[in-house]
C-alpha positions as CSV (number, residue, x, y, z in Angstrom):
1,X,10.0,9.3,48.9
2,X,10.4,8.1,45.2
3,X,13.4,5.9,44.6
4,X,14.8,5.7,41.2
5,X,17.4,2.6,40.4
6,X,17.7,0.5,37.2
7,X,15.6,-2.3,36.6
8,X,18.8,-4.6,36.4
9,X,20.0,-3.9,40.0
10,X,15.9,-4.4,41.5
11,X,15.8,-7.6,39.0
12,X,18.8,-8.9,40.5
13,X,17.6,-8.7,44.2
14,X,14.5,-9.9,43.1
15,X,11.9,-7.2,44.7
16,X,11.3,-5.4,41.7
17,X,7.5,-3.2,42.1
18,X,6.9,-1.3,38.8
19,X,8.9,-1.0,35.6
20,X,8.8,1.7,33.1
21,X,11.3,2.3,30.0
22,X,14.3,0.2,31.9
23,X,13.7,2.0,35.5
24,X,11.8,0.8,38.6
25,X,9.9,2.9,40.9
26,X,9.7,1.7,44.3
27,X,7.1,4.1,45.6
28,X,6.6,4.7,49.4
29,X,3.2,5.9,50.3
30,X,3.2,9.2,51.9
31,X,-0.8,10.0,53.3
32,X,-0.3,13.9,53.9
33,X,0.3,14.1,49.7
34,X,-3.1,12.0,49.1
35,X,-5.5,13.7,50.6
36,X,-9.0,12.4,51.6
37,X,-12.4,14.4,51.6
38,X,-14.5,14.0,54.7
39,X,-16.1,11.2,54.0
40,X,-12.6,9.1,53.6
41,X,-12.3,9.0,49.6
42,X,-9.4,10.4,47.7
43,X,-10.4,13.9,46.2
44,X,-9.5,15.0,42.3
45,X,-6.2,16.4,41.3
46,X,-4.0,14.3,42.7
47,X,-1.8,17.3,43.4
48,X,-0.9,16.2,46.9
49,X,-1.9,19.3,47.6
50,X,-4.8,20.2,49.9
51,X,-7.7,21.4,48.5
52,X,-9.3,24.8,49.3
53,X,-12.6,23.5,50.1
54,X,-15.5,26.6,50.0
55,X,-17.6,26.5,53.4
56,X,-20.8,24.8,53.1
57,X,-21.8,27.4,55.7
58,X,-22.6,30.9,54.6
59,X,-21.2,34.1,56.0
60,X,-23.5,35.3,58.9
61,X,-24.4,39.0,58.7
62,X,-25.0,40.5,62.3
63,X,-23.8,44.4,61.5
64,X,-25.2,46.8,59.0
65,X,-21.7,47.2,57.5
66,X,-20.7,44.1,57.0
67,X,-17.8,45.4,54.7
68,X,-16.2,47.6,57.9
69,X,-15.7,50.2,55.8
70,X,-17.2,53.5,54.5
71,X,-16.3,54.0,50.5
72,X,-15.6,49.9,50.2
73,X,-16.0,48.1,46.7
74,X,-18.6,44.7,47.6
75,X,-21.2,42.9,45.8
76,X,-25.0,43.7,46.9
77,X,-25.4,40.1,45.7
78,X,-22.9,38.4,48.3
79,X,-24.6,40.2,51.2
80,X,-28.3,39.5,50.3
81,X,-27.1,35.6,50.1
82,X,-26.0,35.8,53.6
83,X,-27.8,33.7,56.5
84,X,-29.1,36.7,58.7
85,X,-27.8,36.9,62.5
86,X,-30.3,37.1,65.6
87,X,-29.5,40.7,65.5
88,X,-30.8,41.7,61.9
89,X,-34.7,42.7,61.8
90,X,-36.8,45.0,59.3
91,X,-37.1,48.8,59.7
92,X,-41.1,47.6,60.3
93,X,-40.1,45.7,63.6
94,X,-37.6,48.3,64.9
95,X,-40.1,51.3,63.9
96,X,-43.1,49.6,64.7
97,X,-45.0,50.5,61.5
98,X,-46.5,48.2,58.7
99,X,-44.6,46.2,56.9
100,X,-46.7,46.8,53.6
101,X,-45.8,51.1,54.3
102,X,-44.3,52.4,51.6
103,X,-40.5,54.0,52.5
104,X,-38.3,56.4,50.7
105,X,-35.0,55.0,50.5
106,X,-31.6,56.9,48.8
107,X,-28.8,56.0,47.6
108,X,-25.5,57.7,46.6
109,X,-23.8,56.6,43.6
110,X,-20.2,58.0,42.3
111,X,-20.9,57.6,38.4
112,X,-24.1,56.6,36.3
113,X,-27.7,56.2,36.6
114,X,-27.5,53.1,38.9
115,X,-30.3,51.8,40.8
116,X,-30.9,49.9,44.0
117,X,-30.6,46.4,44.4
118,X,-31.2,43.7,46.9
119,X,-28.0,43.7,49.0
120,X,-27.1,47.2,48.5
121,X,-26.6,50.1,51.6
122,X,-29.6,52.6,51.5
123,X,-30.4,55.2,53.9
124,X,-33.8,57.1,54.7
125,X,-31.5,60.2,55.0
126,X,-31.3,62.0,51.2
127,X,-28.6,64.5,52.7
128,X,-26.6,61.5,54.3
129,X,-27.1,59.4,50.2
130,X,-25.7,63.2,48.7
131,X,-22.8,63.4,51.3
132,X,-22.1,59.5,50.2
133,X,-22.3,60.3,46.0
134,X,-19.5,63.4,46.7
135,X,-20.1,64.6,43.1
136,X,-22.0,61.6,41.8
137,X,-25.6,60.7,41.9
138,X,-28.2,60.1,44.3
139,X,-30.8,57.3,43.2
140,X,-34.2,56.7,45.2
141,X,-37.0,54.0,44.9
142,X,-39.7,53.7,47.0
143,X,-39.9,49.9,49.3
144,X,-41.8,48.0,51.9
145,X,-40.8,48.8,55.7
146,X,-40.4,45.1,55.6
147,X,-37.8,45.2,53.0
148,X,-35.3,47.2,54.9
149,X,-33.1,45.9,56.8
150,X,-32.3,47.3,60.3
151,X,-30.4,46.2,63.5
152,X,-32.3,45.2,66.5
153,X,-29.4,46.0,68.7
154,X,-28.8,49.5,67.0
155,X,-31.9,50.4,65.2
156,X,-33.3,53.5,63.7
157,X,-29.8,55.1,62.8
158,X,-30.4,55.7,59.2
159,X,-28.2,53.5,57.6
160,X,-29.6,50.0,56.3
161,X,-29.7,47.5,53.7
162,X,-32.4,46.7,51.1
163,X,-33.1,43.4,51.4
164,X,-36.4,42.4,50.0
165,X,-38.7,39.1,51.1
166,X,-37.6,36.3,48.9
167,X,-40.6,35.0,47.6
168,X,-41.8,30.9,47.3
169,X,-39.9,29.6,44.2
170,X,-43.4,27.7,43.4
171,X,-41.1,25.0,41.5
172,X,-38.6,24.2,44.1
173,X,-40.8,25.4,47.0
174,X,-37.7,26.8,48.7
175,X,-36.7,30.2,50.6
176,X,-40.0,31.7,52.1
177,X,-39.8,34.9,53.8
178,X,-36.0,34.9,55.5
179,X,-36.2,38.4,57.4
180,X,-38.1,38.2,60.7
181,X,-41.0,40.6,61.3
């Protein structure tokens, strides 16, 4: 609670705290408008509002669609950064076939001459791509066994994601090989 009074009245009673321009704020300390990180230090802003802090811990992907739709705007980007569930194998494990076999892998499209990225829902079915493009494209690229990813606990059903082995960043020596074999 902020009380304002004129410095003469806080002057005469003699427990005058902070004066600005002829007033004095005598400020009582509320906590739950300062709020503290983790770690017990005051954060930035000084809103007194609490901050939306992002997790530190990533989104775990344990389902093929991890969007829970069909025809569902995403980024292929968001789900190739997520940490990968117990569940989520390669089309190598799940078909028992080498990892270095080359797959055909579609893609339907609605517009454009896109192409397929990591992150992004393929299928091994070129009807099934068509009958997801409606009247747009279909767009293929040949890929590892190993960089498809399947479902352990649903495998072989012709949906997946493409999610190629992230290679040794020789520099930072970080992110070897995240999908199990």
């Amino acid at each position: 609670m902020i009380d304002f009074e004129p410095v003469e009245k806080r002057l005469a009673r003699g427990n005058a705290r902070y004066s600005l321009k002829n007033t004095v704020y005598n400020v009582e300390w509320e906590e739950e408008k300062h709020p503290r990180g983790e770690d017990g230090k005051f954060g930035t802003g000084g809103s007194g509002k609490k901050s939306e802090k992002k997790s530190e811990k990533k989104e775990k992907l344990t389902t093929l669609n991890p969007t829970g739709g069909v025809f569902v705007d995403y980024k292929p980007e968001d789900i190739y950064d997520m940490e990968l569930g117990e569940n989520m194998t390669t089309l190598a494990k799940t078909s028992e076939i080498d990892p270095d076999e080359k797959i055909m892998v579609y893609r339907g499209i609605s517009t454009g001459k896109g192409k397929i990225s990591p992150g992004d829902f393929i299928t091994t079915n070129k009807q099934l791509a068509q009958d997801y493009a409606g009247t747009g494209n279909v767009v293929s690229m040949e890929v590892r066994a190993g960089d498809i990813l399947d479902d352990e606990d649903e495998p072989l059903g012709e949906e997946y994601i493409y999610y190629p082995e992230k290679k040794e960043n020789s520099k930072k020596g970080i992110t070897v090989y995240r999908v199990k074999q």
